[in-house]
N, CA and C atoms as a LAMMPS dump frame, in Angstrom:
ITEM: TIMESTEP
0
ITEM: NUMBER OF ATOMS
318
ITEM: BOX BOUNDS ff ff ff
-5.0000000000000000e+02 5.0000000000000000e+02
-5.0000000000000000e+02 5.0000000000000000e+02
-5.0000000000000000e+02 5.0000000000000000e+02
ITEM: ATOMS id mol type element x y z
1 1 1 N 54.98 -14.494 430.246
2 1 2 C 55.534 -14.727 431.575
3 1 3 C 54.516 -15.492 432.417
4 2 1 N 54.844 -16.729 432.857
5 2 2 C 53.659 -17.865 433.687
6 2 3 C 53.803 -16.916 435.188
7 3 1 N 52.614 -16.906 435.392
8 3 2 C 51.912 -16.685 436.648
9 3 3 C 52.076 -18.128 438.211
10 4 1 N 52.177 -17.939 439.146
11 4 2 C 52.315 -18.889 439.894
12 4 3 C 50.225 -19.136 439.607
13 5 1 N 49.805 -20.221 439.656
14 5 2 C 48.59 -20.845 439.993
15 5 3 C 48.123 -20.504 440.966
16 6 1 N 46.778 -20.641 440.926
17 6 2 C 46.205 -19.637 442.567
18 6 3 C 45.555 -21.586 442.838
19 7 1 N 45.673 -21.978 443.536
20 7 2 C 45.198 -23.621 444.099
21 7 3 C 44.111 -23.319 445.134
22 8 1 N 43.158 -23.709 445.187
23 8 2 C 42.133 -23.981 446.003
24 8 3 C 41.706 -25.587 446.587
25 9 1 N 40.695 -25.485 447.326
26 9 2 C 39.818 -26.85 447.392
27 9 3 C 39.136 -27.541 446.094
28 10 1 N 39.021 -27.014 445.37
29 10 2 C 38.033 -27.086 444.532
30 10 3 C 39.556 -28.201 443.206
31 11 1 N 40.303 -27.39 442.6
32 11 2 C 41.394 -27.682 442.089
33 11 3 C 42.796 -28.288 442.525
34 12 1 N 42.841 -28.344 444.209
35 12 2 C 44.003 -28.851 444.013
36 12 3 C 44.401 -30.124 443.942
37 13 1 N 43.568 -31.354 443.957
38 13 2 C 43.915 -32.97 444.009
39 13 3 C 44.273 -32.642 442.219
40 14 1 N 43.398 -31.669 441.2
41 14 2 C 44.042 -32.254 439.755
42 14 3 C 45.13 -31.348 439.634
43 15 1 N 45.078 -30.079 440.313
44 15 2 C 46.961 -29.873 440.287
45 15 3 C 48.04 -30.224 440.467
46 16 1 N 48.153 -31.322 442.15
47 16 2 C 48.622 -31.977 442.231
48 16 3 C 48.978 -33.344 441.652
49 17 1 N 48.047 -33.993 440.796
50 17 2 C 47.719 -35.324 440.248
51 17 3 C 48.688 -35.103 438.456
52 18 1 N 49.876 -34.742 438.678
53 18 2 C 50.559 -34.551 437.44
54 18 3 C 52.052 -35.373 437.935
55 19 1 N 52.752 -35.834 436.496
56 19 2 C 54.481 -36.803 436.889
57 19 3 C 55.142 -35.107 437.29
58 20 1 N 54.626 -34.088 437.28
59 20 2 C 55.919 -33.286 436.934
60 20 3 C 55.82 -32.593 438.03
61 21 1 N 56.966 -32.245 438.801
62 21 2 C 57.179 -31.631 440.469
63 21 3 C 56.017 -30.278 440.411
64 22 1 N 55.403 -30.247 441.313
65 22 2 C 54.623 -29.384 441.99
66 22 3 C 54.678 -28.35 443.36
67 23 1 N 55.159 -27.396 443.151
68 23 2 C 55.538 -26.66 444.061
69 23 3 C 53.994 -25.84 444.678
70 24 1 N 53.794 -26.033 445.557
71 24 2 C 53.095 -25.24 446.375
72 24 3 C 53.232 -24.095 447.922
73 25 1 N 52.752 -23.065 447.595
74 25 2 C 53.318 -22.374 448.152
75 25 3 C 51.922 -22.106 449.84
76 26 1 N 52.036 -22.529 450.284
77 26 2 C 50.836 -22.227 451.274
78 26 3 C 50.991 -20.577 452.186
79 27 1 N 50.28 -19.863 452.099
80 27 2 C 50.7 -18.494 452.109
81 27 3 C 49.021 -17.741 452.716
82 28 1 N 49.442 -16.638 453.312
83 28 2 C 47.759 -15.681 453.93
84 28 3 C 48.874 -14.163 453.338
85 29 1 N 47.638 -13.22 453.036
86 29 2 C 48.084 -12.06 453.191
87 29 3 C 48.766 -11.263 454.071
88 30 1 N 48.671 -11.959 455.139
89 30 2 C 49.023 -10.859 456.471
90 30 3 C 50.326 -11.084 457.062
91 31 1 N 50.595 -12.02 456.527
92 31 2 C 51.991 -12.866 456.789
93 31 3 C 53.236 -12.243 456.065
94 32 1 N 54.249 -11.408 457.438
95 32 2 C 55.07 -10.594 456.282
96 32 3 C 56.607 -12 455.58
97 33 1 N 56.394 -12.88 456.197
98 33 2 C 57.258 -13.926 455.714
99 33 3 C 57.118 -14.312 454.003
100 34 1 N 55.328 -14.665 454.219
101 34 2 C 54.96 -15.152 452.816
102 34 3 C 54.893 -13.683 451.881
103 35 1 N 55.114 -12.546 452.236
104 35 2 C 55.52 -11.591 451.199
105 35 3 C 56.78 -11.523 451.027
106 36 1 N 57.433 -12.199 451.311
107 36 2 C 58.911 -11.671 451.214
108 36 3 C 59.159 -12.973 450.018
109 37 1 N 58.466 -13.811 450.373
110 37 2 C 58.727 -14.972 449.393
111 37 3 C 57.802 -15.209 448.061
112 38 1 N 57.101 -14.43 448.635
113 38 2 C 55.988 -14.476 447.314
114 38 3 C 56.853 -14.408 445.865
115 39 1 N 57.555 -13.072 445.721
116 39 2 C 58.01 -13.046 444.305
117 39 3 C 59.141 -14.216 444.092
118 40 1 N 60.296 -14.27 445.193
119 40 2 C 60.675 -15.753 444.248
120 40 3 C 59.48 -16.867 443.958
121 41 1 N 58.682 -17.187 444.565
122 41 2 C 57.384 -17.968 444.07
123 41 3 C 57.382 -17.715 442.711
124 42 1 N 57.083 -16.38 442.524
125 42 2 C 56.709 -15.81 441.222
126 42 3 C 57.892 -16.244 440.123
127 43 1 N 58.732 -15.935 440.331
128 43 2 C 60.177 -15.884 439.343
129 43 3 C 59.648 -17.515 438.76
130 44 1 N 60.14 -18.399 440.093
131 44 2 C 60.294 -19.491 439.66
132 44 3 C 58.804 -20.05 438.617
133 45 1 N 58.204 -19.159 438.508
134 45 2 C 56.734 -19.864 437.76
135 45 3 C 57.117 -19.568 436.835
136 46 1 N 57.631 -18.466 436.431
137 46 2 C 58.182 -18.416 434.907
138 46 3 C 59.168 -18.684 434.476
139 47 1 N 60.405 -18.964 435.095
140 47 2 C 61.631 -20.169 434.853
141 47 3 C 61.685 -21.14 434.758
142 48 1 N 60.426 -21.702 435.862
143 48 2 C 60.355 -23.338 435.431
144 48 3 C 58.788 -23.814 434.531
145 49 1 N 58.647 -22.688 434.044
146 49 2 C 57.359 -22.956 432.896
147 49 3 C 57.526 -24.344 432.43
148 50 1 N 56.386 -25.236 432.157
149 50 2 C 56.811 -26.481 431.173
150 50 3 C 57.494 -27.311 431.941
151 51 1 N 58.466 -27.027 433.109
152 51 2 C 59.192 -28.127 433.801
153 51 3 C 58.507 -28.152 434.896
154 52 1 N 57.916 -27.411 435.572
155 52 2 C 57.427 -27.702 436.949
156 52 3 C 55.99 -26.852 436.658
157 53 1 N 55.098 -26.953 438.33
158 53 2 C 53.896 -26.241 438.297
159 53 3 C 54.387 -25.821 439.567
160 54 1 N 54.191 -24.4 439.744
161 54 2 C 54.287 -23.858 440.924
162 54 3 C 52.713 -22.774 441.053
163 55 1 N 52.16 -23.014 442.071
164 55 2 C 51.238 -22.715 442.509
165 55 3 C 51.031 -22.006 444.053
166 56 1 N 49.935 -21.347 444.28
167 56 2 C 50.078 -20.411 445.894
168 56 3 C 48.746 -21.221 446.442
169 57 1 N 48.448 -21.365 447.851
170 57 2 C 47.202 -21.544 448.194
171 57 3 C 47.267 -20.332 449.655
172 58 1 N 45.986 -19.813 449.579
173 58 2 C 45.679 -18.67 450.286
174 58 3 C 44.951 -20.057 451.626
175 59 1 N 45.62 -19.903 452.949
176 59 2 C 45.083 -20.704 454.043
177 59 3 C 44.444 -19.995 454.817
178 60 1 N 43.929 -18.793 454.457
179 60 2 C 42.571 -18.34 454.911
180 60 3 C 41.302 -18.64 454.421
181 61 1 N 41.658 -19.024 453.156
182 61 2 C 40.425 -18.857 452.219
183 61 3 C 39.919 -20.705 452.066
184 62 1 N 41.369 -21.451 452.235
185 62 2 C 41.297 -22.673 452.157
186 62 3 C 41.856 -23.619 453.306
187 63 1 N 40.882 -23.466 454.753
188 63 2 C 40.989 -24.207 455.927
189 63 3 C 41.544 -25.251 455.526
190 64 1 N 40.755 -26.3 454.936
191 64 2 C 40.852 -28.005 454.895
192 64 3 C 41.892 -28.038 453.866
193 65 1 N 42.76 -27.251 453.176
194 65 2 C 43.892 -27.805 452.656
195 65 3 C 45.117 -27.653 454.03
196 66 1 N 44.649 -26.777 454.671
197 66 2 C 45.503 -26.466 456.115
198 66 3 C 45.833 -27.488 456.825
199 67 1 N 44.245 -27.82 457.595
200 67 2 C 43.965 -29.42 458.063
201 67 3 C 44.858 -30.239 457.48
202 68 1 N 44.407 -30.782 456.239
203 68 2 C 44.79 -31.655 455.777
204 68 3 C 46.386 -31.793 455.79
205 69 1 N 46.864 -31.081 455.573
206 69 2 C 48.389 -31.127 454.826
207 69 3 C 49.217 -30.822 456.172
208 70 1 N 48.617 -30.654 457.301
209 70 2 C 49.218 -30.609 458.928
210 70 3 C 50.048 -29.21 458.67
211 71 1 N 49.319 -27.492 457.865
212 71 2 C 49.776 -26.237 457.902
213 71 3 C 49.936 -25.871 459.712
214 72 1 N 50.721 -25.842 460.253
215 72 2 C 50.993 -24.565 461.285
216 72 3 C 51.628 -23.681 461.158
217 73 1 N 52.544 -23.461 460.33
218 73 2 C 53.388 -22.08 460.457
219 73 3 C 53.431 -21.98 458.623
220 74 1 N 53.26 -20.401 458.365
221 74 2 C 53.345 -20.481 456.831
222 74 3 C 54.441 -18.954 457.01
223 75 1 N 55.549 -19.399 455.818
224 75 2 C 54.766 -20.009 454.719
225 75 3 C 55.236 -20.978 454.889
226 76 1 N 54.737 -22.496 454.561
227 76 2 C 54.808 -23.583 454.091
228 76 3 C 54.576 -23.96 452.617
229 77 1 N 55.845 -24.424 452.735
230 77 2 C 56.216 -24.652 450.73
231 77 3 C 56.491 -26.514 450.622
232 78 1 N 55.76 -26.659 449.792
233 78 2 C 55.73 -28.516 449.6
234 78 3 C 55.695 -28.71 448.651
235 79 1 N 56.679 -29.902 447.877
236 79 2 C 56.903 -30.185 446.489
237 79 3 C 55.555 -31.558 446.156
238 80 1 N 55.073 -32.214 445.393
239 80 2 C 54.558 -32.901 444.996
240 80 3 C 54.891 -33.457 443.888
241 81 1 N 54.973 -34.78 443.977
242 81 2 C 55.042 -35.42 442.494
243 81 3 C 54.196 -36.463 442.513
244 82 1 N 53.417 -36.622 441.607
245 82 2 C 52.264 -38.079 441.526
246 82 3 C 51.532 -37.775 442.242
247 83 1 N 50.985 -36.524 442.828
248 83 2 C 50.167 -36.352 443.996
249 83 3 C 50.431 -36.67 445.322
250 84 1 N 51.941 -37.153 445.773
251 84 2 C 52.522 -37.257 446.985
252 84 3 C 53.567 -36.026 447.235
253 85 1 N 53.928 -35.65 448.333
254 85 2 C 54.657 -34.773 449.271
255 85 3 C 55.532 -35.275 449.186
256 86 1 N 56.822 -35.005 448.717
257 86 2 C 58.059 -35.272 448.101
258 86 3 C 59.448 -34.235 448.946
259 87 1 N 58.608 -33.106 449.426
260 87 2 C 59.733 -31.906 450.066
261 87 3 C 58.498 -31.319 450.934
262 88 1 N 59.067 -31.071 452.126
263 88 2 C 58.612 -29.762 452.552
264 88 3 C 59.753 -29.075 453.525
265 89 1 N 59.302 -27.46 453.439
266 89 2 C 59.899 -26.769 454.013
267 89 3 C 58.724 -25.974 455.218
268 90 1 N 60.053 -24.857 456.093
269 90 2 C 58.918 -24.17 457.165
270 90 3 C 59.89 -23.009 456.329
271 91 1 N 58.637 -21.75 456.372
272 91 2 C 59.541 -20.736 456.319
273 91 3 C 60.53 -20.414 455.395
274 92 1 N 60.797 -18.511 455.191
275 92 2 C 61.392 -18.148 453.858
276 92 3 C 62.766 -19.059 453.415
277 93 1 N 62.437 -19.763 452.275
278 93 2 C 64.012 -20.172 451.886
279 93 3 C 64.371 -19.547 450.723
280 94 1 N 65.975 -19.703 450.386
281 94 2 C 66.518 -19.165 449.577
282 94 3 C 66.065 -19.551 448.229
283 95 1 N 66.075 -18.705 446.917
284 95 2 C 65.674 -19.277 445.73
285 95 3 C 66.439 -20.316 445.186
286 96 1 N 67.764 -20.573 445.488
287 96 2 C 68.473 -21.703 444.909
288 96 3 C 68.072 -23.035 445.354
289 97 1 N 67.459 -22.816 447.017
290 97 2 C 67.432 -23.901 447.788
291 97 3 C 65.905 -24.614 447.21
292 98 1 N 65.174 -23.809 446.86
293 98 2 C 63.369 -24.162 446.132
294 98 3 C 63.395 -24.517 444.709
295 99 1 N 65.055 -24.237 443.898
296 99 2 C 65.223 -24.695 443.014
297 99 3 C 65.776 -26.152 442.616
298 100 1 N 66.836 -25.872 443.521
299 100 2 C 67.058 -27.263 443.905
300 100 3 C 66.11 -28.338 444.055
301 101 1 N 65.406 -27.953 445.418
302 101 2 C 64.839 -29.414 445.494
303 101 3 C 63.182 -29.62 444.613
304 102 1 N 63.21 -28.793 443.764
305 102 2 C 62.276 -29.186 442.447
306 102 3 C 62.867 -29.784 441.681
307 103 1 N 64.133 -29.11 441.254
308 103 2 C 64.608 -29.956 440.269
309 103 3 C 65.267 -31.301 440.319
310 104 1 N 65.171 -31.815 441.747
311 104 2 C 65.67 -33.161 442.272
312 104 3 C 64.369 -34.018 442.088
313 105 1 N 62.986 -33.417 441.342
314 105 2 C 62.245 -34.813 441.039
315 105 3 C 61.74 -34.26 439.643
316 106 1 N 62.411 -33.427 438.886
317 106 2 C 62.119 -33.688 437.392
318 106 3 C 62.504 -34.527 436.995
C-alpha cells in the first residue's frame, strides 16, 4: 500500500520535475481542515500508485515552499506536471473532485 510522500525543501524541485501529475498536498498539524483531508490524500497514494505521485508538505516545517508557491490558507492542494502548477485548489475537496483533476493530465 503506497504511502503519500512526505516533500520538503530539500526534495521537492526532483519530485516535482517528473511527465506524470503530481499532487501535493500543503498541510500543518494543527489544521483541523488538513485532517479531514489527509486520508483521502492517503487513499489516493495508493490508487493512483504508478499513475500519479501524491505527496504532503508540512508548511511549518517548510516556510519557503509557502513563500514560494503564494500558501495562505491550507490546506492547499496543487497538481504539477513537468514541474509546473497545472491545478490548484483552497480547502477540503471532495475525493472525486482531486481525482478528477489528476487524472485530466495523465
Amino acid at each position: 500500500m503506497a504511502k503519500a510522500l512526505v516533500a520538503n525543501e530539500a526534495n521537492f524541485q526532483s519530485l516535482i520535475s517528473t511527465d506524470k501529475p503530481v499532487l501535493i498536498d500543503f498541510w500543518a498539524e494543527w489544521c483541523g481542515p488538513c485532517r479531514m483531508i489527509g486520508p483521502v490524500v492517503e487513499e489516493l497514494a495508493t490508487e493512483m500508485d504508478g499513475k500519479a505521485v501524491i505527496a504532503k508538505v508540512d508548511v511549518d516545517s517548510n516556510p519557503n515552499l509557502s513563500v514560494q508557491f503564494g500558501i495562505r490558507s491550507i490546506p492547499a492542494l496543487m497538481v504539477f506536471k513537468n514541474g509546473v502548477v497545472v491545478e490548484k485548489m483552497v480547502g477540503v475537496q471532495p475525493k472525486a473532485e482531486l481525482e478528477k483533476r489528476i487524472k485530466a493530465h495523465i
